[in-house]
C-alpha positions in Angstrom: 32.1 -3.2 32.4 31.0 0.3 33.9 30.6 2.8 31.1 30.4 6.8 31.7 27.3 8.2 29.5 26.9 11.6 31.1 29.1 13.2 28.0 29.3 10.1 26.0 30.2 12.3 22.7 31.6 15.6 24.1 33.4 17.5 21.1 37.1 17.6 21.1 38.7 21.0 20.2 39.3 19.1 16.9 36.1 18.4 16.1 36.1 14.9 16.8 34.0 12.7 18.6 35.0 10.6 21.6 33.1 7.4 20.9 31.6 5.3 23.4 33.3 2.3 24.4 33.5 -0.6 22.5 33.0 -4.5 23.1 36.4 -6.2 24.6 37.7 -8.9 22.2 37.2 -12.2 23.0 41.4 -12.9 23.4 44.7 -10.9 23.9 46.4 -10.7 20.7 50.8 -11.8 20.8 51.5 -9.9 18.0 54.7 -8.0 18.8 54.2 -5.2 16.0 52.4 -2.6 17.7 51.0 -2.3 14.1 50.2 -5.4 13.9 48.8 -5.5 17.2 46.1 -2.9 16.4 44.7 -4.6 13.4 44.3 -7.8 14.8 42.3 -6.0 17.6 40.1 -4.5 15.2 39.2 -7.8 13.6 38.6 -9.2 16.9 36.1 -6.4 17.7 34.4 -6.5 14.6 33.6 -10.2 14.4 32.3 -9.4 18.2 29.7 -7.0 16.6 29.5 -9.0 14.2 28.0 -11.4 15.5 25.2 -9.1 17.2 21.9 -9.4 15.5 20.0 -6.0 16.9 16.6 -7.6 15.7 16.9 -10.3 18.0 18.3 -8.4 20.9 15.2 -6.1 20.6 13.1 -8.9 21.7 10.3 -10.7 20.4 8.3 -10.1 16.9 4.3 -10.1 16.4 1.8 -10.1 18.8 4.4 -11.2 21.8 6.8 -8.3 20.8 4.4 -5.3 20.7 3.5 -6.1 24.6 7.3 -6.4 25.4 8.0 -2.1 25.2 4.5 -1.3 26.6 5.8 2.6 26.8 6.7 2.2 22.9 3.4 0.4 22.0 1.5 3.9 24.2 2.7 6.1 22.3 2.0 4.5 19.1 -1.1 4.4 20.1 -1.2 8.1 20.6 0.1 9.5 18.1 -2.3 7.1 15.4 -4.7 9.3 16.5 -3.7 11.3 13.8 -4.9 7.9 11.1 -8.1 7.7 13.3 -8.7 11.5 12.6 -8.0 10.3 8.3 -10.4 7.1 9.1 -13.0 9.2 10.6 -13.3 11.7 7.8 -13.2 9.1 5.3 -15.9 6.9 6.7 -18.3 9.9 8.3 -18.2 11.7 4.6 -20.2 8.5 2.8 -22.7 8.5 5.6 -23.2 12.3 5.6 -23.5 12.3 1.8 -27.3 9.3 2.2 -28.6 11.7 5.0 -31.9 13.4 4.1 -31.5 16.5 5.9 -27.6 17.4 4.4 -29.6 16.8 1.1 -32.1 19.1 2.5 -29.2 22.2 3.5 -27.1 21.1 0.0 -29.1 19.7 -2.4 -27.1 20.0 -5.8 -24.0 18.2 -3.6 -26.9 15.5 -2.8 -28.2 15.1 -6.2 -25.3 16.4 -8.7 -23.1 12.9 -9.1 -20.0 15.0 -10.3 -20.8 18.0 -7.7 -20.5 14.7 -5.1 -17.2 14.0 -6.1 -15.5 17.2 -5.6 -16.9 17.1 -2.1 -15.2 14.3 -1.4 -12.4 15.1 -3.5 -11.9 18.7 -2.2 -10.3 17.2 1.2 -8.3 14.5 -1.0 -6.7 17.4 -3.1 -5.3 19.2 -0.4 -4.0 16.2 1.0 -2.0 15.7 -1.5 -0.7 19.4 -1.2 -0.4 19.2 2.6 2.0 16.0 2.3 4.2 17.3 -0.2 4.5 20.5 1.8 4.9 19.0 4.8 8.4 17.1 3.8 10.5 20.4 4.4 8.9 21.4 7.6 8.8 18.5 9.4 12.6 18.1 8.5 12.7 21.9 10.3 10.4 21.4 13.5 10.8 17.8 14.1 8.2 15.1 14.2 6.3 15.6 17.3 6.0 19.4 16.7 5.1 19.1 13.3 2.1 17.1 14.8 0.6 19.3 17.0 0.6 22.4 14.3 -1.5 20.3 11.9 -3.9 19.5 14.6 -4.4 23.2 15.0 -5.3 23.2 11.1 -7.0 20.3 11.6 -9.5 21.9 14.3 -10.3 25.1 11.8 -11.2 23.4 9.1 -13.4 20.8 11.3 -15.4 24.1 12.7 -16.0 25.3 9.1 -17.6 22.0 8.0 -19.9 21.9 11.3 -20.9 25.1 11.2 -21.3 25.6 7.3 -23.8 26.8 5.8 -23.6 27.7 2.3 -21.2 25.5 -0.1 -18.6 27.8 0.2 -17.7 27.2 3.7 -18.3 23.3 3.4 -16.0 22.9 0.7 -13.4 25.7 2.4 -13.5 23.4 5.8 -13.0 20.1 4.2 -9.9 22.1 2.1 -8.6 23.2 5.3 -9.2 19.8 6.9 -7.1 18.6 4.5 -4.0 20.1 4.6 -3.5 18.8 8.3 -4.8 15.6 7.0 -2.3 15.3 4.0 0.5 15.9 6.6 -0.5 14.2 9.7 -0.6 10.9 7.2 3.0 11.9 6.3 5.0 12.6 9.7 2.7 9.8 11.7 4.2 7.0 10.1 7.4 7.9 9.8 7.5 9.3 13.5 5.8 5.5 14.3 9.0 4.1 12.2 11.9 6.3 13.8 10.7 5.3 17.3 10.3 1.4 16.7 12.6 -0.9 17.1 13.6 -3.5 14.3 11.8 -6.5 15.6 8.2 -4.6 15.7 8.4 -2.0 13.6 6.2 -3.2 11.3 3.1 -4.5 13.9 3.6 -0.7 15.2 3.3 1.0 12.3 0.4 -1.2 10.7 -1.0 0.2 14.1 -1.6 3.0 11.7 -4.0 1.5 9.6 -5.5 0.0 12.8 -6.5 3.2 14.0 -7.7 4.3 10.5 -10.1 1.6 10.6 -11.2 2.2 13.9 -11.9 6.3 12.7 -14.0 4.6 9.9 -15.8 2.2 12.3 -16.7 4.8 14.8 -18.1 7.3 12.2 -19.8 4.7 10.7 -21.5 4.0 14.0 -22.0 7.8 14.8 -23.7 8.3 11.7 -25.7 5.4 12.0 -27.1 6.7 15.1 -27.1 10.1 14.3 -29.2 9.8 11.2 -32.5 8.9 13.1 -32.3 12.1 15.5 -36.4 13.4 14.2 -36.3 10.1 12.3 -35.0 9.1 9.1 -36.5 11.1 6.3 -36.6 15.0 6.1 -40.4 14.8 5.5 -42.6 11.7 6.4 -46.0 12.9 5.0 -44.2 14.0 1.6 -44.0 11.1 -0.7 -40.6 10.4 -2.9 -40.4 11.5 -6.2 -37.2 10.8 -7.0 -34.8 8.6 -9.5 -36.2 4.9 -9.1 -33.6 3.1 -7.0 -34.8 -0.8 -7.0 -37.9 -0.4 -8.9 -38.8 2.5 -6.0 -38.4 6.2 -5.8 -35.7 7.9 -3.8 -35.7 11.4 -2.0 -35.3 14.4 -4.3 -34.5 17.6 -2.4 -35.5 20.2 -4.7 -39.3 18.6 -4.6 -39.7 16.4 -1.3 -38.6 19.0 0.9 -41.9 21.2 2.8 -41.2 25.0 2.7 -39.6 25.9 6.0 -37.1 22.7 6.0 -37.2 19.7 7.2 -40.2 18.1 9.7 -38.9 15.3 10.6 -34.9 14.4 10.5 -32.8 17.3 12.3 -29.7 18.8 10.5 -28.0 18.0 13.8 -28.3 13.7 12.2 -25.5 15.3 10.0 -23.4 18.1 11.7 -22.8 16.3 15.2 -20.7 13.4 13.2 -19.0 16.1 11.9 -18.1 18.3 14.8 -17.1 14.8 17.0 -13.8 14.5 15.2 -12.6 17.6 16.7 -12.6 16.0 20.1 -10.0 13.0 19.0 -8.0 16.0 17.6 -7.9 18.0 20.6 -7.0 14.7 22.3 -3.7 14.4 20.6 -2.9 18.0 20.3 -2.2 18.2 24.0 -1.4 14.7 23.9 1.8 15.0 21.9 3.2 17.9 24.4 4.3 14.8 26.9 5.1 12.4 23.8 9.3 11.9 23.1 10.9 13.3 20.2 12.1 10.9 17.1 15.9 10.2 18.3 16.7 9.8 14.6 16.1 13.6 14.5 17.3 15.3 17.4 21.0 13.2 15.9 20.1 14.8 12.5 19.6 18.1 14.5 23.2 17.2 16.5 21.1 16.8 20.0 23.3 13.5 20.3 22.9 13.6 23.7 19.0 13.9 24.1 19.3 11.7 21.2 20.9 8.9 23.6 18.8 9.4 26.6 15.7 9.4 24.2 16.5 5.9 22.8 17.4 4.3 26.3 13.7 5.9 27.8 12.1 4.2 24.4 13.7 1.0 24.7 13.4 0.8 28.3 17.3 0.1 28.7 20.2 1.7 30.3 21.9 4.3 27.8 25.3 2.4 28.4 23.2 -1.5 27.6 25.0 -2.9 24.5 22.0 -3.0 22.2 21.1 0.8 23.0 24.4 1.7 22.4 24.9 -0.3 19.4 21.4 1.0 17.3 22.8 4.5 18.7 26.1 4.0 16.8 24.3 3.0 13.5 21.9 6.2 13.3 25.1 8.6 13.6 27.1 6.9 11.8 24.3 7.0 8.8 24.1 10.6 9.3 27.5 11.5 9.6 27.7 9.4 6.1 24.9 10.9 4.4 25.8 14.4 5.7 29.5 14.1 4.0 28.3 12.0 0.9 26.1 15.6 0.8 28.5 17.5 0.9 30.7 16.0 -1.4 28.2 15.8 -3.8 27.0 19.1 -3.7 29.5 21.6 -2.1 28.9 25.3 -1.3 24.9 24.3 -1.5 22.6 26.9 0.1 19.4 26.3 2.2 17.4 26.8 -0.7 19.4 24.4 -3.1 19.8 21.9 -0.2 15.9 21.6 -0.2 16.2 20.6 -3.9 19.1 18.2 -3.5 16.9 16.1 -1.3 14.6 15.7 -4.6 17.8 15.2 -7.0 19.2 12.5 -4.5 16.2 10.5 -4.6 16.6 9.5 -8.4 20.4 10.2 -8.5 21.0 6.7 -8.5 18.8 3.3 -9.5 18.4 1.7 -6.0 17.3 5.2 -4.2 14.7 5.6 -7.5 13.6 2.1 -7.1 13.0 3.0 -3.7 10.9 6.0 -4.2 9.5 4.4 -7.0 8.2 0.7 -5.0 6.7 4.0 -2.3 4.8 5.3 -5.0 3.1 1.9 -6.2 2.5 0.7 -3.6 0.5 3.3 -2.4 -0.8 4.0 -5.6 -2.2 0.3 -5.6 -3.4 0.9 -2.4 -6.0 3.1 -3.9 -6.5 1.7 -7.3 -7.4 -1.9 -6.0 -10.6 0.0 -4.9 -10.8 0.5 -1.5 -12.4 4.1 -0.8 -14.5 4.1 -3.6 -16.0 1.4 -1.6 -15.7 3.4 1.6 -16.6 6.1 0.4 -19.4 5.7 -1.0 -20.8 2.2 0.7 -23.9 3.7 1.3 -24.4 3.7 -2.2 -23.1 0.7 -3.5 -25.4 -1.4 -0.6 -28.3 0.3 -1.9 -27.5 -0.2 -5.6 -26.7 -4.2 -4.3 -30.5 -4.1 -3.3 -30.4 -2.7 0.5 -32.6 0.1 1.2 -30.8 3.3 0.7 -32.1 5.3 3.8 -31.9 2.3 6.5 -30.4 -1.1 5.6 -27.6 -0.2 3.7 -26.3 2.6 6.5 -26.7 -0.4 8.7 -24.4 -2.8 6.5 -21.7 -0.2 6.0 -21.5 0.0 9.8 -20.9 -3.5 9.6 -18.0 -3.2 6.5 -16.5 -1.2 9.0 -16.1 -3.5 11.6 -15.3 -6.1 9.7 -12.7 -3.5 8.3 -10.8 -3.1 11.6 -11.1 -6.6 12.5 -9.1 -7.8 9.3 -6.5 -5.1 9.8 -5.7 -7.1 13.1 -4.1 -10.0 11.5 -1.4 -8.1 9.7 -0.3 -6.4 13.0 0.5 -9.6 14.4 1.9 -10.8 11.4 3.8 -8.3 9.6 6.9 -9.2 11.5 7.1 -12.5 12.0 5.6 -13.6 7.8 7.0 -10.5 6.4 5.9 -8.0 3.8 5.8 -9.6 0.5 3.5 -12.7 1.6 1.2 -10.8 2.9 0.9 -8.3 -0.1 0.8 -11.1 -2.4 -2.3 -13.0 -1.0 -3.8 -9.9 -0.4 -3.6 -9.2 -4.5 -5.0 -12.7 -4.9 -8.0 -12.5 -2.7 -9.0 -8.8 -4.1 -8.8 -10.0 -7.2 -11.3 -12.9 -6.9 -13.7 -11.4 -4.2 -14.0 -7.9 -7.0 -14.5 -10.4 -10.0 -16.8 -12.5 -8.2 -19.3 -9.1 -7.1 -18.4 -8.0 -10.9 -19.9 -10.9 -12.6 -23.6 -10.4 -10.7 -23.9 -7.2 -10.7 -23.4 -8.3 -15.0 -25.7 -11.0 -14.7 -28.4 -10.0 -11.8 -27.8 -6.0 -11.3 -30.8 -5.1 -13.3 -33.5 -7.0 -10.9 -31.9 -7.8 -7.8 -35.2 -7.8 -6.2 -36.4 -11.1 -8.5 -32.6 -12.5 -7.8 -32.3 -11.8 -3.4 -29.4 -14.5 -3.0 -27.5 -12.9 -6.1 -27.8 -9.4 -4.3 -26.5 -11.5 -0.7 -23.8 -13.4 -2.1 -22.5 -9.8 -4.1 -22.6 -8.3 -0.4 -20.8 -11.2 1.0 -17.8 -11.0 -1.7 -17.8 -6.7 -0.9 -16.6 -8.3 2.9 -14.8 -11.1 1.2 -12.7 -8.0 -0.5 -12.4 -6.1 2.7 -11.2 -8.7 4.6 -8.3 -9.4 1.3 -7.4 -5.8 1.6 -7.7 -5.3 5.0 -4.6 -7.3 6.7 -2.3 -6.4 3.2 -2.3 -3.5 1.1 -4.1 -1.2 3.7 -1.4 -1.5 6.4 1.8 -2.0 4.2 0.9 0.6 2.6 1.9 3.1 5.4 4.9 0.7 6.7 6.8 0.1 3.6 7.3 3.3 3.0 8.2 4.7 5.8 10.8 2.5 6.1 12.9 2.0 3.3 14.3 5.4 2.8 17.6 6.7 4.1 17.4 9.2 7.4 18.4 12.1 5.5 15.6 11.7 2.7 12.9 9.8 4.4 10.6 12.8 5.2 10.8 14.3 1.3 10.6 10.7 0.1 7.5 9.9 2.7 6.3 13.1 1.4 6.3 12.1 -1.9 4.6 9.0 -1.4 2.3 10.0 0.6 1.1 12.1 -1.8 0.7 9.6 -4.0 -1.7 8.0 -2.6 -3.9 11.4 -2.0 -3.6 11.7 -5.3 -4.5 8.5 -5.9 -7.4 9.1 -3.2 -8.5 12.1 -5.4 -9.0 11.0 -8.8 -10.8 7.9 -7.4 -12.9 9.9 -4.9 -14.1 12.1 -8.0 -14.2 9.2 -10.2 -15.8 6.9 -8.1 -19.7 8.4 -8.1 -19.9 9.0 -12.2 -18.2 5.1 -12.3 -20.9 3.6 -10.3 -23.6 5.7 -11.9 -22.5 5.5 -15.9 -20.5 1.8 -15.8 -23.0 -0.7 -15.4 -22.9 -4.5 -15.5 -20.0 -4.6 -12.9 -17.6 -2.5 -15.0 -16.1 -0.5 -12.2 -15.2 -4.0 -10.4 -13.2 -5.1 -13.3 -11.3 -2.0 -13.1 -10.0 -2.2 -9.6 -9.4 -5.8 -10.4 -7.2 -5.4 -13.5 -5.3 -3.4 -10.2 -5.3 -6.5 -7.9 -3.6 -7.8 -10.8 -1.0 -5.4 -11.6 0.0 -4.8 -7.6 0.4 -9.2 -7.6 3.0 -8.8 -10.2 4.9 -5.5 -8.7 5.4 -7.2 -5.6 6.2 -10.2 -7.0 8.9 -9.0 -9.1 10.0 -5.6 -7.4 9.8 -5.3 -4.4 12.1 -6.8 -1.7 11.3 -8.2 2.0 12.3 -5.7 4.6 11.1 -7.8 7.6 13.5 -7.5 10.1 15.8 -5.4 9.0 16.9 -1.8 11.2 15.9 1.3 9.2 20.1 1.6 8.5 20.3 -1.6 7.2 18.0 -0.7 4.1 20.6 -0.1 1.8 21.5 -3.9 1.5 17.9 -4.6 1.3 17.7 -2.1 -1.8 21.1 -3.1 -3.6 22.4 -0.1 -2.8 26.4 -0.5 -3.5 28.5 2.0 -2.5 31.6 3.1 -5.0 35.5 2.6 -4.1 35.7 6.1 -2.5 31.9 5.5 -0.7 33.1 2.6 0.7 36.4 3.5 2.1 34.2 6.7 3.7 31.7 4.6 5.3 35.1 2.1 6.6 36.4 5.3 8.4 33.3 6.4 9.7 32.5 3.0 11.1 36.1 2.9 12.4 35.9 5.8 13.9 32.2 5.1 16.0 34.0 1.5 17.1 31.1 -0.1 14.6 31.9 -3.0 11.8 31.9 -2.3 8.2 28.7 -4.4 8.0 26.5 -1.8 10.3 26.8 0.0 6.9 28.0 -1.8 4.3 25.6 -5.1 4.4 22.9 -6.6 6.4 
């Protein structure tokens, strides 16, 4: 069958839409009643869409899948630049924080354990801002715009950090870094879900994480390196006389420091790492120029056309091929349903009250609030199991294990990191094909044990690890042993499930929402995280993030559902979402009218 798609949905002067054409039925019907006649068509049809599965006509899940759509898979990878620029930040602040000659230039940031917290926390707090902010606008200017604007941001507050040199503009850059930050983590994954098909969705936007990873490796690395540039202490021929770390004194930048600066380690070991990350930021500035739009909001914006030829150039097909057509269908029919449910709900709204209704939706009913709500833990878990206080501050914890604080334990956070991006790949090639909640589950489970097991030491042999060197190993070993647990579960789902289980028309203000959470989240443990380590000994802080592991077992257990293979419209079955008598008979007509069955809607 030939199909015209050069004006598939060309207005009528009635305002209605011509739809495209729909599947033939599979026999002619002999009912005489022209009535009659027309039902039994529409039967026919139906149980010929029904029978479509659009998962399986998208192809292949895991590892297999992603390679299927290579022009999908490149511009995920793109656009997770944007995680990279999150990873980078986050690993490249711990290093920066154990260099001598940043202790040198700041000294009450290097020796003030509270003072080290805001540093870190500053960028964390207006994270959280910039994603909750962000929710609005990127409804307004679209995904791939929304993008490039923060990179901009991005880029000032980069050249304030390099380039500071007095507190002030250090803690103004990393607030200014921040705000991008904050958003980039918000309309990333969502523009990795909107452009994804069913099948993959989740190995591409776990891709996220991936990429996150792979910013935290490479700072690592950077750092690593950078830190000898004039060697590795500020001033060789002045002995420490510092805090004993180890039963040995540490540098003390108020006293080991010669009168004109440092001799020996050049400030460049710390403001090169910095000023790097603006090169992957110009990267996908320009980048995103030649990047597609998300087809799920150039419908919402009634582009219906560009929204067609977008999805045929993303999945490779023919605009008129019967999967296209038939995902096509199910975004405007969502739209057109959420747009009149809107309406109906709140007539004679303004643009100011509409903003607001998008909040008031989201706990208007209990499967939209269990929504946002599963968003929200979830992410929060994703922080409170522990993970940034680790990488954060793994310079730290390494040397407090028993590694030398200048040297080896830079080294073995170089290595966390690469074990960190090599147990991230697992969960990309098996997001789709075990599913969600498996993978959250054992995640939990492993956490759990590996931050018990490193508590317990550091209770029994934390006070002399030099008398007890296998003790301080095997507590090393079990801070992998956690990274690897959290690596290929709550790190990745934590970006996918979100940005997935939300309806088009609230998905960037609920994305917004938890997306904050987890900066906020990211905040309270960044500030926490130094005074923790420092004031709770015997493993205390361990024991915290276990009681977490614990906590986020039992959520997912009980809470949340598997989305694995589901298309974003199909959520609503996933959630229990029931429509009322007068929902359903809206969503009948709407699906009626597109040619679609009531289950494209209604069930999954």
């Amino acid at each position: 069958m030939a199909f015209q798609i050069s004006h598939p949905f060309a207005a009528s002067s009635s305002n209605t839409y011509t739809r495209l054409p729909t599947m033939p039925s599979r026999t002619s019907s002999t009912a005489s009643n022209p009535k009659d006649d027309a039902e039994d068509n529409r039967e026919e049809q139906n149980h010929d869409w029904f029978d479509l599965n659009l998962t399986e006509m998208e192809g292949h899940v895991g590892f297999r899948g992603l390679f299927q759509n290579k022009f999908v898979l490149g511009v995920t990878c793109f656009a997770t630049l944007g995680g990279f620029l999150f990873g980078y930040d986050q690993g490249v602040v711990g290093n920066v924080l154990a260099i001598e000659s940043f202790g040198a230039a700041f000294p009450k940031i290097y020796t003030d354990a509270s003072l080290k917290g805001w540093y870190v926390s500053t960028l964390l707090l207006a994270a959280w801002f910039g994603s909750l902010l962000n929710g609005p606008i990127c409804d307004k200017i679209g995904r791939r715009r929304d993008i490039m604007c923060n990179v901009v941001i991005f880029l000032l507050g980069s050249a304030l950090q390099t380039g500071a040199t007095s507190e002030a503009y250090l803690f103004g850059g990393r607030a200014v870094a921040g705000l991008s930050v904050g958003a980039l983590t918000h309309v990333v994954p969502m523009y990795l879900a909107e452009i994804s098909s069913a099948n993959v969705r989740g190995s591409l936007v776990a891709l996220q994480q991936l990429s996150i990873t792979l910013g935290i490796l490479v700072s690592y690395w950077i750092a690593y390196g950078t830190s000898h540039i004039g060697g590795t202490r500020c001033a060789p021929e002045i002995p420490y006389t510092g805090p004993l770390l180890n039963g040995s004194p540490t540098f003390d930048p108020f006293h080991d420091v010669p009168a004109g600066g440092c001799t020996g380690q050049t400030q460049a070991s710390w403001r090169i790492p910095v000023g790097l990350q603006m090169f992957p930021a110009v990267c996908l500035g320009f980048g995103m120029i030649l990047m597609p739009y998300s087809p799920r909001w150039l419908m919402e914006q009634g582009r219906e056309e560009e929204a067609l030829a977008t999805l045929s150039l993303l999945r490779r097909k023919p605009a008129d091929e019967l999967s296209v057509r038939f995902e096509f269908l199910e975004i405007k029919a969502e739209i057109r349903y959420a747009r009149e449910a809107r309406e109906a709900a709140y007539p004679n709204a303004g643009r100011i009250q509409s903003l607001f209704n998008n909040y008031l939706m989201l706990i208007s009913s209990w499967p939209k609030f269990k929504r946002l709500a599963i968003g929200c833990l979830v992410m929060f878990y994703q922080q409170f199991m522990g993970c940034n206080a680790i990488i954060y501050y793994a310079p730290t914890i390494f040397g407090q294990l028993g590694l030398n604080p200048n040297t080896t334990s830079l080294l073995a956070t170089g290595v966390y990191g690469i074990v960190n991006t090599l147990s991230t790949l697992p969960a990309v090639v098996l997001l789709d094909s075990v599913g969600r909640r498996p993978l959250l589950m054992c995640g939990a489970v492993g956490c759990f044990v590996a931050l018990v097991i490193v508590g317990s030491l550091i209770a029994t042999f934390g006070s002399d690890w030099p008398s007890h060197p296998t003790a301080g190993r095997a507590a090393i070993a079990f801070v992998f042993l956690y990274d690897v647990n959290f690596s290929y579960s709550w790190a990745p789902i934590g970006w996918v499930l979100p940005s997935e289980i939300f309806p088009l028309h609230l998905r960037s203000t609920g994305i917004s929402i938890t997306t904050s959470t987890t900066w906020m989240a990211n905040f309270v443990i960044g500030l926490v995280s130094p005074i923790m380590l420092t004031q709770l000994a015997h493993g205390g802080t361990y024991y915290f993030f276990a009681a977490f592991a614990v906590l986020a077992f039992l959520t997912t257990f009980f809470f949340i559902p598997e989305t694995r293979g589901r298309t974003l419209e199909e959520m609503d079955a996933a959630f229990g979402d029931k429509a009322t008598d007068k929902e359903r008979e809206r969503m009948e007509a709407i699906c009626r009218e597109l040619g679609l069955p009531e289950r494209a809607l209604l069930a999954a």
